[in-house]
C-alpha positions as CSV (number, residue, x, y, z in Angstrom):
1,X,108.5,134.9,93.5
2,X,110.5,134.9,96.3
3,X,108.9,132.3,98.9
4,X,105.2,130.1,98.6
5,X,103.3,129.5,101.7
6,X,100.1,127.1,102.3
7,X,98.3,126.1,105.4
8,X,95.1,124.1,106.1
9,X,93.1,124.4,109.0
10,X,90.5,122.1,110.5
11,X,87.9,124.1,112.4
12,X,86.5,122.0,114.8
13,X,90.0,120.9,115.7
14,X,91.0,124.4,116.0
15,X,87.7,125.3,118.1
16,X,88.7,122.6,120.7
17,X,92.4,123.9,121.4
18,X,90.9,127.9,121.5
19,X,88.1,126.4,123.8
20,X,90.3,124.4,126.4
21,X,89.6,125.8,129.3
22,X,92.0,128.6,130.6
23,X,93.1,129.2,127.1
24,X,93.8,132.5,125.9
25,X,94.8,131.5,122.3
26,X,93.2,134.0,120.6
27,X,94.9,136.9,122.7
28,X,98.4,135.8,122.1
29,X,97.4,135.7,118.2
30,X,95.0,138.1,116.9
31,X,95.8,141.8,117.0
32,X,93.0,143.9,118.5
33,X,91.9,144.6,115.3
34,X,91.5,141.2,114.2
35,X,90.1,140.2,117.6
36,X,86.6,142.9,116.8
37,X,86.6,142.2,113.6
38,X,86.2,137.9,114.2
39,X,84.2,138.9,116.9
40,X,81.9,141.1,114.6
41,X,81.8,138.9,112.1
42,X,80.7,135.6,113.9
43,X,77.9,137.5,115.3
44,X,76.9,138.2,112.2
45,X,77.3,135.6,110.9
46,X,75.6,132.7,113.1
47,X,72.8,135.2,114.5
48,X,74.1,134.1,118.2
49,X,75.1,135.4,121.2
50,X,78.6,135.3,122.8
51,X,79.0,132.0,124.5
52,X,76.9,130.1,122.4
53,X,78.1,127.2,120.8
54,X,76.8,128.2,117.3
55,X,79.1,131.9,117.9
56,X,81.9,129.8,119.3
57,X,81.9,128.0,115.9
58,X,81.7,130.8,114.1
59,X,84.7,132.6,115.8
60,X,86.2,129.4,115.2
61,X,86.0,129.5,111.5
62,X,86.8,133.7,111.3
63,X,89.8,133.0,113.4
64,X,90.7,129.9,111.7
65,X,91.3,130.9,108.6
66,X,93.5,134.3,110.2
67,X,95.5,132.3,111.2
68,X,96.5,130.2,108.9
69,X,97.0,132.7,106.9
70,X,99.6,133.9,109.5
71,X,101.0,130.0,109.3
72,X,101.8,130.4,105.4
73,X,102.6,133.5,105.7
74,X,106.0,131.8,108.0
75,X,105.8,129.0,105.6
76,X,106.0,131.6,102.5
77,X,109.2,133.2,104.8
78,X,111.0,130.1,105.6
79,X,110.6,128.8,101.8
80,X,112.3,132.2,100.6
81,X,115.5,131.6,102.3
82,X,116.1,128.1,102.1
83,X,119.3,127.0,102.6
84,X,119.5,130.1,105.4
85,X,118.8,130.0,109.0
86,X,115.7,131.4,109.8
87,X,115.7,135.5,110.7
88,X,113.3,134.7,114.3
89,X,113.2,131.2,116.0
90,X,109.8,129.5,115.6
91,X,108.9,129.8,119.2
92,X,110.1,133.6,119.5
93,X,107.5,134.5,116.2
94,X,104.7,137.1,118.1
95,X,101.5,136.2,116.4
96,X,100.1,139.4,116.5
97,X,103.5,141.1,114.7
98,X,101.5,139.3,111.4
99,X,97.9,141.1,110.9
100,X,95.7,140.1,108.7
101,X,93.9,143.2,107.3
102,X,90.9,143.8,105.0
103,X,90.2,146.1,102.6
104,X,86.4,147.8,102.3
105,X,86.0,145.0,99.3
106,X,86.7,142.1,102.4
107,X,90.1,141.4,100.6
108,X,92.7,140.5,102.8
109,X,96.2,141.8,102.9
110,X,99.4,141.0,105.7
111,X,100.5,144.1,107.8
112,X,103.7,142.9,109.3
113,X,105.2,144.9,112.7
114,X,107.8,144.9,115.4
115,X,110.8,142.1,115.0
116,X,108.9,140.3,112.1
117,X,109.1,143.4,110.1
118,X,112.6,144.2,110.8
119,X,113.6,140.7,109.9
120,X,111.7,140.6,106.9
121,X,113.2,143.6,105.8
122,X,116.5,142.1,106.7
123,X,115.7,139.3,104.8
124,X,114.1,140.9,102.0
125,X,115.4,144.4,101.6
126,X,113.1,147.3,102.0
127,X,109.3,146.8,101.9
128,X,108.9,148.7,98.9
129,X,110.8,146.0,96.6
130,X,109.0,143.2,97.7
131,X,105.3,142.2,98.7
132,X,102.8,139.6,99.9
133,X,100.0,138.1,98.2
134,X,97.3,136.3,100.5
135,X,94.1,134.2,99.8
136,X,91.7,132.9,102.7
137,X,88.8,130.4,102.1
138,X,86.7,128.4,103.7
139,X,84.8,125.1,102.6
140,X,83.1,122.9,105.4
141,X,85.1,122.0,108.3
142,X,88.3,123.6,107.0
143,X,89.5,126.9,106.3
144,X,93.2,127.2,104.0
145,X,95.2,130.4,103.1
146,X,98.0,130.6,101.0
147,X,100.8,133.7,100.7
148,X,103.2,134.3,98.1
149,X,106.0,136.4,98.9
150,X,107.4,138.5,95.4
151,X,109.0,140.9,93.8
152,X,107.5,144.7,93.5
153,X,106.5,145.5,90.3
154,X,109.4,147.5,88.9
């Protein structure tokens, strides 16, 4: 294993700061991709229209647990090259560069693009020695993921 990642999310406090008024949050975060598929799935999944409070929850908890996957997924990064300065500065990561991506099973994977991928690979060699594990759940009023960053199978 080359770098461990964990981050906890608490919904409603994550609803407030996406809600607060001229906030566009979401856009500088979720790819397009991930931006349909939290909206698609909150409508699903609360049986409410856009702009209700029970789908603003709901995209709320979708999103929620996206991104902090994408939080222990720079967690999982920074841990594998401790003692090293880090490849990006904190407040140059782009969000979207780190997609959370779902197989037909609802499994989620990381797709990583632009400057994160070229650092990674800088950091890690090419993409075909190395890969990352992720795991999203919810429970209540939190959502958590956790990424592992390891070696390819030989």
């Amino acid at each position: 294993m080359r770098g461990l990642g964990v981050d906890l999310v608490s919904l409603p406090e994550f609803a407030a700061q996406v809600r607060e008024p001229g906030s566009a949050f979401l856009d500088g975060v979720l790819t397009p991709r991930e931006a349909r598929r939290v909206r698609a799935r909150a409508a699903a999944t609360s049986g409410a229209q856009p702009g209700s409070a029970r789908y603003d929850e709901a995209v709320a908890r979708h999103a929620g647990g996206l991104w902090a996957a994408k939080e222990a997924f720079v967690k999982a990064w920074s841990c594998a090259l401790f003692g090293t300065p880090p490849r990006i500065g904190a407040d140059d990561v782009d969000w979207r560069e780190i997609e959370v991506i779902h197989d037909e099973w609802n499994r989620p994977a990381l797709a990583l693009h632009g400057q994160v991928a070229a650092a990674c690979e800088e950091s890690f060699g090419v993409p075909s020695s190395w890969s990352v594990l992720v795991s999203i759940s919810h429970d209540g009023t939190y959502a958590i993921a956790q990424v592992a960053i390891v070696d390819a199978p030989a």
